[in-house]
N, C-alpha and C positions, 0 to 999 in steps of 0.2 A: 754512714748515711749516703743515701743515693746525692748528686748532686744536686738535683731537684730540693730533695730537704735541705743542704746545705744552705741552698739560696733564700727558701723558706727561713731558717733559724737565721742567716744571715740581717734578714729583712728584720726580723722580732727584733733580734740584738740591737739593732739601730735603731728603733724607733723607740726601743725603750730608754734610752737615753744617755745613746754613745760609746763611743769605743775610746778606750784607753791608747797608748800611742803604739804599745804593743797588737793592743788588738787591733788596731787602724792597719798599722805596717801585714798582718796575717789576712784585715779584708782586702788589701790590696794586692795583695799574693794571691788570693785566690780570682779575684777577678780577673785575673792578668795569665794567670793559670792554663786555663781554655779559652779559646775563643765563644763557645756558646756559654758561658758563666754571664755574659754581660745580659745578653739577652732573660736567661733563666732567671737571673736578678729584678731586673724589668717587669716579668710576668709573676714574681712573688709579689712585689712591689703592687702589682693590680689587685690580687687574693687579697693583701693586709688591707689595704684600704678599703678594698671591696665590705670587708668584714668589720673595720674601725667604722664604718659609713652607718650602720647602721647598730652598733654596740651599744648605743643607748637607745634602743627600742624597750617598751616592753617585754615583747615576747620574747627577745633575746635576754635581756638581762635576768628573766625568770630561769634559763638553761646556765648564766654563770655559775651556778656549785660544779654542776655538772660537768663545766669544760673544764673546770680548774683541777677535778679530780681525773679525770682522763690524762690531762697535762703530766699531772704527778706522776701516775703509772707509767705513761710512757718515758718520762722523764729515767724513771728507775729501770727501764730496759733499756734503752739506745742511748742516751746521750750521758757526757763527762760532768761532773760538777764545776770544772769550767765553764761550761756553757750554759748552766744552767741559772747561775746564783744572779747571774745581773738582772735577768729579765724573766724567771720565770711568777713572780708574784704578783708583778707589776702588768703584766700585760695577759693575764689567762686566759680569757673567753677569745681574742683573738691567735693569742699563741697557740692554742688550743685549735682552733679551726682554721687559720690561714694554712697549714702545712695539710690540711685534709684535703680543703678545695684546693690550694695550690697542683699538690703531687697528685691530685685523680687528673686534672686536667691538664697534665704534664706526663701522663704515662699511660693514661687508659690506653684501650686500645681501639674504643669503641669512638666509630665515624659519627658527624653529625649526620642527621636528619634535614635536609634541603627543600623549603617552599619557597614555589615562584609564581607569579600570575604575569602572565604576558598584556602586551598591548590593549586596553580597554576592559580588563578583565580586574573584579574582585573576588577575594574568597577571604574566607572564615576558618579558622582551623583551631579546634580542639585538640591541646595537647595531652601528655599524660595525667600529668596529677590536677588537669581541670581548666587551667590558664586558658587564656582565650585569646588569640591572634588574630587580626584583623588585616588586611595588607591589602593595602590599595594597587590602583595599576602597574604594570611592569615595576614588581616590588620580587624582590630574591631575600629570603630569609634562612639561614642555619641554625639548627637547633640542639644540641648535646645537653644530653640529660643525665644527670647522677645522683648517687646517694646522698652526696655534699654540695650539688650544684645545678643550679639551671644555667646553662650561659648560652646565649641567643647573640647575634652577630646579624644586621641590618646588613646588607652588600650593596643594595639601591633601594631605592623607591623609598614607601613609607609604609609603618604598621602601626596599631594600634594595640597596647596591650593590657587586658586584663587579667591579674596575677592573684591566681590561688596563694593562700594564706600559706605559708611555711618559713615560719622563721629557722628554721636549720636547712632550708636551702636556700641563699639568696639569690633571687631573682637575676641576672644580668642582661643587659642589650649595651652592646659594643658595636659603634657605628662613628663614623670621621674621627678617631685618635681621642674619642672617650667613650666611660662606660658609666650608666645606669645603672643602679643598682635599688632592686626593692624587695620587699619581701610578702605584700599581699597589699596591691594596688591598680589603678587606671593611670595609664599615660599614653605617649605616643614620639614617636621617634623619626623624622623626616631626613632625609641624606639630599641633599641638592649637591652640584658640582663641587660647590666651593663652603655650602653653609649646612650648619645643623641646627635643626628644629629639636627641641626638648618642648611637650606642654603637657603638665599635670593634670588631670581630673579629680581624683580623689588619693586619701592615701597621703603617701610621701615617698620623697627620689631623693638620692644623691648624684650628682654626675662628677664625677672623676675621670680624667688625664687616663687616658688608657696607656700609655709610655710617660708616667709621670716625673716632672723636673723640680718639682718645689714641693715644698709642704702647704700650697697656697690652691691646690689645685683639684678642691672640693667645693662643689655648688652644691647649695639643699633647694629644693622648691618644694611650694608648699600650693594646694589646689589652685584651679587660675592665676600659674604661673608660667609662661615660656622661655627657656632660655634658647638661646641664639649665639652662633659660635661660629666664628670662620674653623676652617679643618686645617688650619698651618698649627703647628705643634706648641708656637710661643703664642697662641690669639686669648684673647682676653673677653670670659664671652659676659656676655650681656644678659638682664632678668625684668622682664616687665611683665604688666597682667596682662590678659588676653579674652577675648570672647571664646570660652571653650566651647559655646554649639557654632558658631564660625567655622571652629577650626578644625569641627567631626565633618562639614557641610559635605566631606568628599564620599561619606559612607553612604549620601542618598546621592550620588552620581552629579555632585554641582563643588564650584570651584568658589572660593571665597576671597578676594583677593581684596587686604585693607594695605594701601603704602607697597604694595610689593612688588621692588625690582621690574620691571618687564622681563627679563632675563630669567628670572624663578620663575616668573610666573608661563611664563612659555616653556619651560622645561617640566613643568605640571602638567601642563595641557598635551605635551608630547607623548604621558603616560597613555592618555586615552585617544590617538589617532593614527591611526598611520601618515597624516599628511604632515609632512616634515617642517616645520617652523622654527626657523634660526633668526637670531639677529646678528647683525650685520655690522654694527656698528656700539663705541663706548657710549655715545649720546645717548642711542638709543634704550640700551640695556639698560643705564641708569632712570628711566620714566617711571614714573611710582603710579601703580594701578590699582584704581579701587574699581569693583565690582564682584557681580556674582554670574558667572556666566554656568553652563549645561555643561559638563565632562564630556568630552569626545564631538564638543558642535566648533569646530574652528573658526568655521567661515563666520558664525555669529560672532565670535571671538576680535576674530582681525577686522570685520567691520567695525565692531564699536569701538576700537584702539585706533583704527584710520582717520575716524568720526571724532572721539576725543582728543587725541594727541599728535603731535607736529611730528607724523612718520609716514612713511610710504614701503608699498609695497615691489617686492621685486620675483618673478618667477627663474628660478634657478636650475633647469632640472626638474627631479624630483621635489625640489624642496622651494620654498617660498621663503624669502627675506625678509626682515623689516626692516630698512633703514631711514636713520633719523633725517626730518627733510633743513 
């Protein structure tokens, strides 16, 4: 086996439940092995859960006979009856597909697909099999497409995604140290400096620990749902309801802001301007701002934050401050 599948079968043997003290001492050998073993370990770890996230769908558990018979076959080509007896019954429909998705997206050879919309710019982009990507201002998206996998990667900004039905490819968006996963849904996925936006429309999501540390590090949501997650690797994120036409307000060119930070909320509005808007200060960034203000109108913007809140403004350069008074 390539070491790609190693990690793959490594990941099934464990989750199926456990290693013997002999087999413990062999996975620690191999992790220790190579140095890119840990990592290859990591991103099988993303596949398996990727694929546990959504194994009790309908549409997936209708293809169970089917992965458990491919499992078998391939079991009878490549691998030992060592490897096989602990985990291959107990976990099919993923044993079966995490080494698919895992090893395409571990070897292909094929680049993603890169969309971006600059400064005050949206677009809409039609993918292959139908999905629909929405991506607000200076918003960067990657896209890699396979037989076994959609996997899309946020880099900034924020997109909106509606996902053609295919439960044999699931959907993914990987954005601040976790991943999305669905398989024919509406959500949306916002990257700010420090935080991540998850909010459901329709359908269902899982979000998972893209470098996962526990087995505790799966959220489900379920429509007018948000989650919310600082991007440091140990954060503990958060799920509350949400106004979901709020929180589209960005796709008719207007900003929605209930409770939100100054410091987000200026880093949204920097999508659509060129006039530079930093805060200045911890006081400051912490003002929680409600309103609805016009994409790309700043000076409306800072008037009415001067107007409601104890800050002032500073010209810097190119850039305008806000700091708290």
């Amino acid at each position: 086996m390539t070491p790609e599948e190693q990690a793959g079968a490594w990941c099934v043997r464990l989750a199926s439940g456990g290693l013997s003290p002999a087999e413990q001492a062999e996975f620690d050998d191999w992790m220790v092995e190579d140095p890119s073993h840990d990592e290859l370990f990591d991103r099988a770890l993303i596949a398996w859960r990727g694929i546990s996230a959504i194994a009790d769908s309908p549409e997936v558990i209708a293809r169970r006979a089917n992965a458990l018979e491919a499992l078998r076959r391939a079991n009878r080509k490549r691998w030992s009856g060592k490897l096989v007896i602990g985990w291959q019954w107990g976990v099919g429909l993923a044993a079966a597909v995490v080494l698919a998705v895992f090893t395409f997206s571990s070897t292909s050879n094929v680049k993603p697909d890169l969309y971006a919309t600059g400064v005050g710019e949206r677009r809409i982009i039609t993918l292959a099999d139908g999905s629909r990507v929405s991506l607000d201002a200076d918003t960067k998206v990657s896209v890699l497409y396979g037989k076994k996998q959609r996997a899309l990667t946020l880099l900034n900004g924020r997109a909106k995604f509606e996902v053609a039905k295919n439960p044999d490819r699931p959907f993914t968006v990987t954005a601040g140290g976790r991943t999305t996963v669905a398989t024919g849904t509406a959500f949306s996925v916002e990257l700010l400096r420090r935080t991540l936006h998850v909010v459901l429309y329709e359908g269902r999501v899982n979000v998972i620990r893209a470098k996962p540390h526990s087995s505790d590090g799966t959220v489900g949501l379920v429509p007018g749902e948000e989650l919310v997650t600082d991007v440091s690797p140990t954060a503990v994120p958060t799920v509350s309801p949400v106004d979901t036409t709020g929180s589209l307000a960005w796709e008719n060119g207007q900003l929605n802001f209930v409770d939100e930070p100054l410091a987000s909320a200026v880093e949204q509005l920097n999508r659509y301007s060129p006039v530079r808007i930093v805060v200045g200060d911890a006081r400051a960034s912490a003002i929680r701002i409600n309103g609805v203000f016009n994409a790309g109108d700043s000076q409306a913007f800072l008037d009415a934050i001067t107007q409601a809140y104890p800050v002032r403004l500073v010209i810097n350069g190119e850039k305008i401050v806000i700091l708290s008074k």
